[in-house]
Steps between C-alpha positions, in 0.01 A plus 500: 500500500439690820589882578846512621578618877684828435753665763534808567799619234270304243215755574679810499667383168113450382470865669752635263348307183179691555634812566696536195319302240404633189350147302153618575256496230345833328115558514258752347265669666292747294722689283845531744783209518620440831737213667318294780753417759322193632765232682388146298298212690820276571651772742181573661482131577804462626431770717286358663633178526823647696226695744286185535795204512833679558477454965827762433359831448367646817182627513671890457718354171146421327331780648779736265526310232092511441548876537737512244325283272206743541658831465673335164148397357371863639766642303431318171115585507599877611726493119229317331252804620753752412556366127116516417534875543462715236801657406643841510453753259886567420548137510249473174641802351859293493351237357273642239636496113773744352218619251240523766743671808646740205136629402446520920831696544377739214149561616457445919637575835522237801367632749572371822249415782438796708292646812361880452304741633190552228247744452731807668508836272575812529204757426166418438283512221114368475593173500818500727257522816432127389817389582547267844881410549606169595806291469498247170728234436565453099631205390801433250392598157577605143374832413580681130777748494320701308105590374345281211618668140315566235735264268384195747163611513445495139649162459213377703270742239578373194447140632132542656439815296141337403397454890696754652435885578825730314636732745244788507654761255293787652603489855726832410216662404301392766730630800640756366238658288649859493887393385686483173475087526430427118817333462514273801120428395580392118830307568579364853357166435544490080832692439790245551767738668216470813587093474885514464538759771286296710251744642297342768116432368216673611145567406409136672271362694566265786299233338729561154805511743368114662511366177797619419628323716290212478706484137822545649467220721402269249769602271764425777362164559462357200910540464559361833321217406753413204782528737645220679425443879290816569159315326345532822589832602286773416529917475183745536514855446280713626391848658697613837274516828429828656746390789798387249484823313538686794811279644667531204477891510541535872872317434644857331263790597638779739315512826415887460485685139346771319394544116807630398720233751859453316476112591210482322564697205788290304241184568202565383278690179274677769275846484699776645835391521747691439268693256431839418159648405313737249211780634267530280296834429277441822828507667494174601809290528502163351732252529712310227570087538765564172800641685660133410378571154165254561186636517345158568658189573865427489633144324537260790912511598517830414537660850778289753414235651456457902709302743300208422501518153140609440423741197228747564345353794419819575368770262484432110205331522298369770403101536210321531541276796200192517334638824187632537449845667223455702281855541267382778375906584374555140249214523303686776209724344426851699153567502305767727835615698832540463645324751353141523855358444639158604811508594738186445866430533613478157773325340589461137573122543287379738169593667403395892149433647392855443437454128241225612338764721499721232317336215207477766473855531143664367723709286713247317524544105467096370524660213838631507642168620619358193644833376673592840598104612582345143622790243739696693898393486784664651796633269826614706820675394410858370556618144594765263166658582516479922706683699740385691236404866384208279847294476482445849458065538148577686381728302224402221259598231178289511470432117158279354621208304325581165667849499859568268673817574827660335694487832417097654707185387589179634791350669553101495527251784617163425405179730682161432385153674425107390239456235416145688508592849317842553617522878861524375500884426826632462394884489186659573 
């Protein structure tokens, strides 16, 4: 039976069919589920049929209706495109388990996408003159509300306790050689008040603090995997960059502050704030971080939170962040003068030609390389033993990765995407 010669009110009918269909049939593509609005083969046919057959329609009838017919198929591929997209972090985050968004709510901040203005502080210190600004675009992420506690560290302990370094007991001792810090020394990481009032951990590494969470993300995916219709989702925890540790602490911190600044000082467990001091018989006047009644660090929650919900983002401790500091001047070796410098425009997260022109300079230390390129991470947010300069989001304290000290934690960043389609990413 032959194609039937269609009038005009037949083909807009047809018109209407197409437009507001919805028997089309479901594909999968990767990992997403999307609706292919595709017209089917019998109205393309008879399409054609009315534009080859039908002596009717004008030449500027079948001129429109081929537009139309065009800008509908444009329209379904432009919705096909759109549906392979990965999607939006809040749009997860509604969709994710009761147990899994509870434990979420309880432990990290959405942060929204954002533009700033990195690398600007206020001061300068030895490594400050570093610092290049420029304008960074972070993208939606989770970020912990709070540092890393000893409680959640030694979970982690006891289960690798065979293959895994203990938080170093001595790094009291070693920082602050000349204070009464016996008691922080025997029972910070044994004594279980230090676990119930959730203390933040320190004395790590950043290699102990990668498998940490190298643990953690394990953990959380093997109980995603028992739950129904998020088998190919998967979570990773891990260290914040440089750049996301200072966005998150350029979102509260005044634009111009001093030590003792009163916005500061109901925020954060930070060296002279709000303190008072001691002089000692040399007359010397020394200052006192147990005004608040902590001479070290303060349990994590225990000052107020900031507008965004963050816990100690600045002070307390300070964070290890996963970039590297690189230290490009102490590589070159001064030999016969004091002035055969190289200068270079140096950045903290990147490095331009002049690096390249400066490991062929006679006086380049190869040596040093691997110490100077490889070893050296930044840590950001100031502590109980800085001073106010160092909460500033730029500022930084180049720390080597083997190294533990009383005063550096970790914060966590979560990132959620498709375990079978790696170029879905959800958060980065």
């Amino acid at each position: 039976m032959g194609m039937p010669t269609l009038s005009l009110p037949k083909v807009i009918t047809i018109l209407s069919a197409i437009a507001t269909t919805t028997s089309f049939p479901t594909a999968s593509v990767g990992t997403s589920r999307m609706r292919i609005r595709t017209p089917n083969k019998f109205i393309i046919n008879c399409f054609e049929t009315a534009f080859q057959k039908n002596k009717s329609f004008c030449r500027p009838m079948r001129t429109f209706l081929l537009l139309i017919l065009t800008s509908l198929c444009l329209s379904a591929c432009k919705s096909w495109q759109q549906s392979d997209k990965p999607r939006s972090l809040s749009e997860v985050y509604r969709n994710l388990p009761k147990s899994i968004k509870k434990e979420l709510d309880a432990g990290f901040v959405l942060v929204d996408e954002g533009t700033f203005l990195a690398g600007k502080v206020q001061g300068a210190d030895t490594f400050s003159a570093m610092l290049s600004q420029r304008r960074i675009t972070v993208p939606a992420l989770f970020i912990g509300k709070h540092e890393v506690t000893v409680a959640e560290f030694m979970e982690f302990y006891d289960y690798f306790r065979d293959s895994i370094n203990k938080p170093d007991t001595l790094c009291f001792l070693k920082d602050f050689p000349y204070l009464y810090n016996e008691p922080a020394l025997t029972y910070y990481f044994c004594h279980p008040k230090y676990r119930i009032h959730k203390y933040p951990v320190c004395g790590v590494s950043l290699e102990q603090a990668k498998k940490f969470c190298v643990w953690k993300t394990n953990t959380m995916n093997a109980r995603l995997k028992t739950m129904k219709g998020f088998e190919n989702m998967e979570v990773v925890f891990r260290l914040p960059t440089a750049y996301e540790l200072e966005y998150a602490i350029s979102l509260e911190i005044p634009p111009n502050f001093k030590d003792a600044h009163p916005v500061l000082s109901p925020y954060d467990n930070l060296q002279n704030c709000n303190t008072k001091g001691v002089v000692d018989e040399n007359n010397i006047l020394h200052t006192l971080n147990n005004a608040d009644g902590f001479s070290y660090t303060a349990p994590v929650g225990y000052y107020q939170p900031n507008d965004k919900g963050f816990y100690d983002i600045r002070g307390n401790v300070a964070e290890w962040t996963i970039t590297n500091a690189f230290m490009l001047t102490s590589k070159l070796k001064f030999e016969n003068t004091s002035f055969d410098i190289v200068t270079d425009n140096l950045s903290y997260w990147g490095i331009d030609s002049s690096f390249y022109k400066l490991k062929s300079h006679p006086h380049y230390n190869k040596m040093l390389e691997i110490v100077t390129d490889s070893n050296y991470y930044l840590t950001k947010g100031g502590s109980f033993a800085h001073g106010a300069y160092y909460t500033q989001s730029a500022a930084f304290i180049p720390v080597q990765k083997s190294e533990n000290h009383s005063w550096l934690g970790f914060r966590l960043v979560l990132v959620v995407f498709n375990r079978t389609s790696p170029n879905a990413i959800i958060s980065h």
